[in-house]
C-alpha positions in Angstrom: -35.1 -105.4 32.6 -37.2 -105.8 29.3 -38.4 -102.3 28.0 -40.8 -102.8 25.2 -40.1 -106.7 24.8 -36.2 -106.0 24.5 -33.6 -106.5 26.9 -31.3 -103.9 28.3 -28.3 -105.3 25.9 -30.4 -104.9 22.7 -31.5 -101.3 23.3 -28.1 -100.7 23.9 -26.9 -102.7 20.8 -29.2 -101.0 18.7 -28.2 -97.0 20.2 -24.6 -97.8 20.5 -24.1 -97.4 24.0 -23.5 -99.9 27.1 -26.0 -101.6 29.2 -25.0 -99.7 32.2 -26.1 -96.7 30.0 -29.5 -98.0 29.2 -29.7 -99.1 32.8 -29.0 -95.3 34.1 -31.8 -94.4 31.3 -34.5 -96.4 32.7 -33.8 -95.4 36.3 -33.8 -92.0 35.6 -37.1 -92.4 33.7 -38.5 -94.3 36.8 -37.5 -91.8 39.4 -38.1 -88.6 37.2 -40.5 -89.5 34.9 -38.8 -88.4 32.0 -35.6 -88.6 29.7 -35.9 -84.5 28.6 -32.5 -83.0 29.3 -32.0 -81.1 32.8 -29.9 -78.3 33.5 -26.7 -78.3 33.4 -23.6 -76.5 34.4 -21.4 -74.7 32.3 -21.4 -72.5 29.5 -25.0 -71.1 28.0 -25.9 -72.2 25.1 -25.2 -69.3 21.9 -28.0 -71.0 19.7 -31.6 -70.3 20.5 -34.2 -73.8 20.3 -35.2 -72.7 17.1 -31.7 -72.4 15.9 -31.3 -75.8 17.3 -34.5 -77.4 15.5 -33.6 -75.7 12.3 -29.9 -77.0 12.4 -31.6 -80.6 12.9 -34.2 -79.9 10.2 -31.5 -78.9 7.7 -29.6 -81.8 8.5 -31.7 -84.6 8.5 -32.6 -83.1 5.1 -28.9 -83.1 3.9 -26.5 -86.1 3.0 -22.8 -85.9 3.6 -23.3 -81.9 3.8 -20.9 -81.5 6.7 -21.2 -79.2 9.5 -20.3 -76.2 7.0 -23.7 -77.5 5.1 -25.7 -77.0 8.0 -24.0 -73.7 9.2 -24.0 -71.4 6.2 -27.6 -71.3 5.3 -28.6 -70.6 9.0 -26.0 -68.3 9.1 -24.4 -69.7 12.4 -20.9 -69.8 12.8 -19.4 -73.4 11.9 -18.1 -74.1 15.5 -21.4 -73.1 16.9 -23.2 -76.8 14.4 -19.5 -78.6 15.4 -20.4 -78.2 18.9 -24.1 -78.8 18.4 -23.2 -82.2 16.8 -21.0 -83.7 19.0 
């Protein structure tokens, strides 16, 4: 399947991850219209979305800061951003 021109093997190429990846993508943007996360099981989240958007802000803005770059000036504890960027 083509998806903007490319095939299934260069999207993956280009996000790292394995056709059959990209192939799960698309069908799950063909049955549900979107690619937003759903809900999952498990443990709640401790960071709020704004926590989450300011951890992302601060480290798009940050080179080779580390997780402990990101977590001290939001004041979130360092396992907390570990978890969030994995």
């Amino acid at each position: 399947m083509r998806v903007g021109g490319n095939s299934s093997g260069v999207i993956a190429d280009e996000r790292g991850v394995s056709k059959s990846t990209v192939k799960r993508w698309l069908g799950r943007a063909r049955v549900e219209g979107t690619l937003a996360n759903r809900p999952r099981t498990g443990r709640p989240c401790k960071t709020t979305p704004a926590h989450d958007q300011e951890m992302v802000a601060r480290a798009q803005g940050l080179t080779r800061a580390g997780a402990a770059g990101v977590s001290r000036p939001v004041s979130i504890p360092l396992v907390e951003v570990i978890l969030f960027i994995q």
